[in-house]
Legacy VTK file of the C-alpha trace (Angstrom):
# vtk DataFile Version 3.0
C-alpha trace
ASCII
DATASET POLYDATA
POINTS 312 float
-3.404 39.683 -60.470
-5.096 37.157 -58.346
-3.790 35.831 -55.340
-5.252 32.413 -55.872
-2.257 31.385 -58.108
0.329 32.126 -55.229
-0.859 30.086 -52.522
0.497 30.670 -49.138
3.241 29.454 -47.834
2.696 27.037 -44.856
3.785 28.013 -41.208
5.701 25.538 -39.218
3.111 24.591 -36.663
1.137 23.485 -39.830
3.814 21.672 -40.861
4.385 20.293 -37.505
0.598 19.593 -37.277
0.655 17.767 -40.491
3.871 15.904 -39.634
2.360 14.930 -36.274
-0.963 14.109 -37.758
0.333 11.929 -40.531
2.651 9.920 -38.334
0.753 8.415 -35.442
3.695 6.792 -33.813
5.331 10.113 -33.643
2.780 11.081 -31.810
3.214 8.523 -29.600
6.562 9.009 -29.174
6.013 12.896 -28.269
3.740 11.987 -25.775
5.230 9.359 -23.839
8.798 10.636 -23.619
8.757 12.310 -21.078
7.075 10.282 -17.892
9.264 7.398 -19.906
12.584 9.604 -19.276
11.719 10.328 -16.246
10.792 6.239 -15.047
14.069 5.627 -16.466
16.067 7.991 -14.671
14.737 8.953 -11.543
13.177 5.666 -10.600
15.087 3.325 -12.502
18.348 4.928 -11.951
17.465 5.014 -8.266
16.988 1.658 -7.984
20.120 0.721 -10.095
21.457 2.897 -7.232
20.525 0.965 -4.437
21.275 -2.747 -6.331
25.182 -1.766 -6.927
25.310 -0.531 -3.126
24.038 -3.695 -1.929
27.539 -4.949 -3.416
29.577 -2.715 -1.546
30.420 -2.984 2.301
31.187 -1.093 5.144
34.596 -1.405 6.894
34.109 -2.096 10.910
37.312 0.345 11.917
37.085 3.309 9.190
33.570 3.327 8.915
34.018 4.215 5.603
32.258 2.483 2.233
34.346 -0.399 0.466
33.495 0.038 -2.951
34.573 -3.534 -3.801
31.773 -5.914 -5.004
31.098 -8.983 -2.267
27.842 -10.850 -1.096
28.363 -9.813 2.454
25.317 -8.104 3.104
23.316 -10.332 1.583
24.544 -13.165 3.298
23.665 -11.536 6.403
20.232 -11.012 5.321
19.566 -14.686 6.146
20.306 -14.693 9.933
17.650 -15.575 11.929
17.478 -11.752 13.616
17.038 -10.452 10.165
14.618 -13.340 8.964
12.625 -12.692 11.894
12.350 -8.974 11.078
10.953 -9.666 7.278
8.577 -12.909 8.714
7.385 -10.103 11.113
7.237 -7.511 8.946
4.826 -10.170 6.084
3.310 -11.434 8.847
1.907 -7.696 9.699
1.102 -6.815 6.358
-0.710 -10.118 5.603
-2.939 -9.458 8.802
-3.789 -5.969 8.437
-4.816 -6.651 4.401
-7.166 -9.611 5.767
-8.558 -7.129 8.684
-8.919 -4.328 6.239
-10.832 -7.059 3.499
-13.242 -7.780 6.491
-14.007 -4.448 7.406
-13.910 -2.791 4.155
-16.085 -4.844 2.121
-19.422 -4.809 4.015
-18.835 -0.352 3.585
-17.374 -0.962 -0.120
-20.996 -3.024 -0.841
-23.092 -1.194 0.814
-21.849 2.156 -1.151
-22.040 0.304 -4.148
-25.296 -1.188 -3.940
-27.491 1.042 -1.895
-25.885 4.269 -1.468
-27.612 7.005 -3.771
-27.303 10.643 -4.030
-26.136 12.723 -1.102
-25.947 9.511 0.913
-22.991 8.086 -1.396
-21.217 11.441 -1.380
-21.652 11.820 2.454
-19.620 8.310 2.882
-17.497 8.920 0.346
-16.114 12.201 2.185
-16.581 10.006 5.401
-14.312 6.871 3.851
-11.969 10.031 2.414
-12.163 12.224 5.524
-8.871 10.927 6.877
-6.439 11.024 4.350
-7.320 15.373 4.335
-5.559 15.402 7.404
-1.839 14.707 7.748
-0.393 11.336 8.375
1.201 12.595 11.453
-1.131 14.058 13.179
-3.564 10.697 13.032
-0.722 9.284 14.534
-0.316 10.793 17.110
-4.198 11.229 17.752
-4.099 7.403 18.243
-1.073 7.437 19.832
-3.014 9.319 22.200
-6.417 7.516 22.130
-4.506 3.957 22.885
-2.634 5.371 25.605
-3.294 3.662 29.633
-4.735 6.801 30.447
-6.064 7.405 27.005
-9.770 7.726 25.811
-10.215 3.511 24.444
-8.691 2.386 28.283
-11.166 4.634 30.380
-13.994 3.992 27.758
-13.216 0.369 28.490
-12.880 0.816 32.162
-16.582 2.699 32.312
-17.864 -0.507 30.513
-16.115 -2.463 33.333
-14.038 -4.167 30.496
-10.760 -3.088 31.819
-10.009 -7.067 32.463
-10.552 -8.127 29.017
-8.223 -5.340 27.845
-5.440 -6.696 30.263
-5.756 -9.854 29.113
-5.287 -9.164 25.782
-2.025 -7.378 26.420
-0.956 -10.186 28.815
-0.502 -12.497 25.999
2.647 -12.636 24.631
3.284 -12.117 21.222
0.394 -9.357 20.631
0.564 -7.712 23.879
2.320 -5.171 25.851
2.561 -2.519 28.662
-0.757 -0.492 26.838
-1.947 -0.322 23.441
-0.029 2.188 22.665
3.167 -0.020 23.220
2.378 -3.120 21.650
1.808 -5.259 18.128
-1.706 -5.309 18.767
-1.754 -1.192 18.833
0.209 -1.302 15.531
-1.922 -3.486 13.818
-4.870 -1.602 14.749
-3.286 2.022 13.032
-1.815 0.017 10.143
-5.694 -0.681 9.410
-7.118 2.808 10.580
-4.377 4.109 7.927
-4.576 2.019 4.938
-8.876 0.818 5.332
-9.519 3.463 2.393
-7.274 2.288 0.027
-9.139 -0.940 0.529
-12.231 0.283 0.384
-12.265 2.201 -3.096
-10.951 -0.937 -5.140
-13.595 -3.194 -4.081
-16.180 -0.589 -4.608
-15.076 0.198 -7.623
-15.266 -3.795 -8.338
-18.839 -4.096 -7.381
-19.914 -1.396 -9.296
-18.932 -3.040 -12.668
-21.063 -6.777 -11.578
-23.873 -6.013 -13.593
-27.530 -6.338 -11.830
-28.963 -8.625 -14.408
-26.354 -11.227 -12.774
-27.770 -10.472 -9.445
-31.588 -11.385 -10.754
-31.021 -13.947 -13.207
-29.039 -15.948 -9.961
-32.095 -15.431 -7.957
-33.740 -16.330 -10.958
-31.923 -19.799 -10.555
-33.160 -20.134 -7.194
-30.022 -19.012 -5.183
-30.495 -17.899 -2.105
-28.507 -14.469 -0.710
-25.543 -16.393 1.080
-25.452 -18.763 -2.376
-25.665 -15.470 -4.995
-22.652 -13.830 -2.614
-20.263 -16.745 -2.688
-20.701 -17.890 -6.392
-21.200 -14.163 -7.947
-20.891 -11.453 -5.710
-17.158 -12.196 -3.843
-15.534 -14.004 -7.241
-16.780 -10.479 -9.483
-15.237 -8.606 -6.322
-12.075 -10.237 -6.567
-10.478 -8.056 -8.537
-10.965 -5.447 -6.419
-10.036 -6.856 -3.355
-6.791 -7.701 -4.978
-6.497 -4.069 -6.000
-6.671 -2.671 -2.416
-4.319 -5.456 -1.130
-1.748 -4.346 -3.312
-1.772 -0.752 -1.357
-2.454 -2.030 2.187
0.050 -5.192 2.136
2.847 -2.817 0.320
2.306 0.211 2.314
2.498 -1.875 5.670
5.711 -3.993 4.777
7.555 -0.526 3.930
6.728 1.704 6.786
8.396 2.302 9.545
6.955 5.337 11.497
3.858 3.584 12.920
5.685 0.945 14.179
8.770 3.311 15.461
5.414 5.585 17.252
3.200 2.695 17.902
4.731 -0.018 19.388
7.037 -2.130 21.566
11.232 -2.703 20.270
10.531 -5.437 17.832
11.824 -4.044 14.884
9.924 -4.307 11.514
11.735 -4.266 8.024
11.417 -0.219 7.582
13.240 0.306 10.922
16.165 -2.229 10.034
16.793 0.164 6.524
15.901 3.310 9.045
18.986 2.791 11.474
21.225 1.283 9.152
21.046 3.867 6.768
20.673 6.904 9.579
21.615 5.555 12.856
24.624 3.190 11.877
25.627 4.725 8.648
26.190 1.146 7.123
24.376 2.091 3.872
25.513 -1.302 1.928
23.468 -3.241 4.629
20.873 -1.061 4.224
20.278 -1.130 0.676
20.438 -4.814 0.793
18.197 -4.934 2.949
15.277 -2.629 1.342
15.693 -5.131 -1.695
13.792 -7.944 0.729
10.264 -5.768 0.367
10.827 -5.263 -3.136
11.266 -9.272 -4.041
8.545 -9.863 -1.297
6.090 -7.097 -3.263
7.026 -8.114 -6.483
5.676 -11.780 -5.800
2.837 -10.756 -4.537
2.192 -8.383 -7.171
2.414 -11.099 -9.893
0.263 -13.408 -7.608
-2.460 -10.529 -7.237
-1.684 -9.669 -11.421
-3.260 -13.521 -11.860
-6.345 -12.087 -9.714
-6.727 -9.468 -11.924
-6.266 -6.805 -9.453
-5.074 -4.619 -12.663
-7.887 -4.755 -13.925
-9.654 -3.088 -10.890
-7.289 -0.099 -10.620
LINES 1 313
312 0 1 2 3 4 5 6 7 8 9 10 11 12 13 14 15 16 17 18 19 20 21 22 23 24 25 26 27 28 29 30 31 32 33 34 35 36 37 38 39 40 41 42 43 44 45 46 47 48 49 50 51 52 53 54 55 56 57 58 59 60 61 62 63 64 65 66 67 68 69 70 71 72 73 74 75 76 77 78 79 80 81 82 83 84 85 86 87 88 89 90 91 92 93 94 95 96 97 98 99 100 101 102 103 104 105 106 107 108 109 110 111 112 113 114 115 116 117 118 119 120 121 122 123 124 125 126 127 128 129 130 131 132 133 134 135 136 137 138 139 140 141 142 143 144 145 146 147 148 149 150 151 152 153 154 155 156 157 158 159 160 161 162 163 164 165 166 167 168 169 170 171 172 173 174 175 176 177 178 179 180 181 182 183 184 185 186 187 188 189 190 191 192 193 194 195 196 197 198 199 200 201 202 203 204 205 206 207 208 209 210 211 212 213 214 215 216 217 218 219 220 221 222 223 224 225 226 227 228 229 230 231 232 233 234 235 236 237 238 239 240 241 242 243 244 245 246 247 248 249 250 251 252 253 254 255 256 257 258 259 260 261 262 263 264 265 266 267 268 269 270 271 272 273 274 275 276 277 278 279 280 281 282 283 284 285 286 287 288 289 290 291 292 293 294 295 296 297 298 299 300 301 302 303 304 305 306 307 308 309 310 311
């Protein structure tokens, strides 16, 4: 008897293969479940967390939580101590984003536009190069480096520059006893730390301006200066929103730079630090790390209408 009138019964992976195959959205589904559980509960829930601890409050004599909801902490937020802390802590981030803008888009170009071959890979490991090594250590190599009797002070004291140096940390909101114990030394490692993440996006930007706009502005009779404001830096805009999102957030939320390099003004990520670990008054502390979210989240939506997305 032939076989072909008792056709074979189907496995269930081919059922499963025709269910999935069949039903797009399933497939969907399937796929996305699990980064979506885990957004919702690790992340999400974490930050749920946080929210219904900024409620809470700490009692002065026991020490101990008060699980009863109040506004306490977040009326406290808007002291002037603590509203110096976060106008610092902006201020900072806003600085170092502009510093790494003007010194990352002249190496972002140049790899974009002229680099070829070997050349473009050796920069790329060059612009890459530090983020191999650990975060600490690069600390502390700078920490080291902007020392009085580090390597930048007698550099600058060969060059007979040692006076322009002290005058610089003589002034009074940037300076300090050394570089390594002032604002002016933690700006400089915020921008040694985050310049890649600045440099990539725009990079990435420039690549996609097609060259055809390039020559047909030329075309037009623009001269270099004219074809970089009007085509070059609004195409590049995306990207330079891009890497702002990484150097502005990463700089308003940390807190080991500033605790390594730099004088006692306190910056937001020290304020949650000692609250949290020092104090134990975790209520304050969570109400506090909300101020970098709200502060993020605007500028997010203000770099969303650059189309920074879009460059990521």
């Amino acid at each position: 008897m032939s076989t072909a009138a008792f056709p074979a019964r189907d496995s269930l992976a081919d059922r499963l293969s025709t269910l999935i195959y069949t039903r797009r959205g399933l497939l969907l589904t399937l796929l996305l479940a699990p980064p979506l559980l885990w957004f919702s509960i690790i992340y999400l829930g974490s930050l749920f967390s946080l929210l219904a601890n900024s409620f809470f409050r700490l009692d002065d004599f026991t020490g101990q939580v008060v699980r009863e909801i109040g506004f306490s902490n977040f009326v406290e937020i808007f002291t002037p101590t603590n509203l110096d802390v976060a106008l610092r802590s902006t201020v900072m981030a806003v600085l170092v984003t502009v510093a790494c803008v003007v010194l990352g888009f002249p190496v972002a170009y140049y790899m974009a536009r002229y680099a070829r071959g070997p050349q473009k890979a050796l920069l790329y490991v060059a612009v890459m190069l530090p983020l191999w090594s650990s975060y600490l250590v690069r600390l502390y190599a700078w920490k080291l480096l902007l020392a009085k009797e580090g390597a930048i002070s007698w550099l600058l004291h060969a060059l007979h520059l040692e006076g322009l140096l002290e005058g610089l940390l003589s002034l009074p909101v940037v300076g300090g006893s050394s570089l390594s114990f002032s604002p002016m030394g933690t700006f400089i490692v915020f921008v040694y730390m985050w310049l890649p993440f600045m440099i990539l996006p725009i990079m990435a930007a420039i690549e996609r301006i097609p060259g055809s706009y390039l020559e047909a502005s030329a075309d037009l009779g623009a001269s270099p200066a004219q074809t970089f404001r009007q085509v070059i830096f609004p195409l590049a805009m995306p990207g330079i929103a891009a890497g702002s999102i990484f150097t502005f957030s990463l700089t308003l939320g940390d807190y080991i730079i500033p605790q390594v390099i730099g004088n006692s003004t306190l910056y937001i990520g020290q304020v949650v630090y000692r609250q949290q670990g020092v104090a134990g008054n975790l209520p304050f502390a969570a109400a506090f790390s909300l101020v970098p979210i709200v502060i993020i989240g605007l500028y997010l939506w203000l770099a969303k209408r650059k189309g920074a997305f879009d460059a990521l």
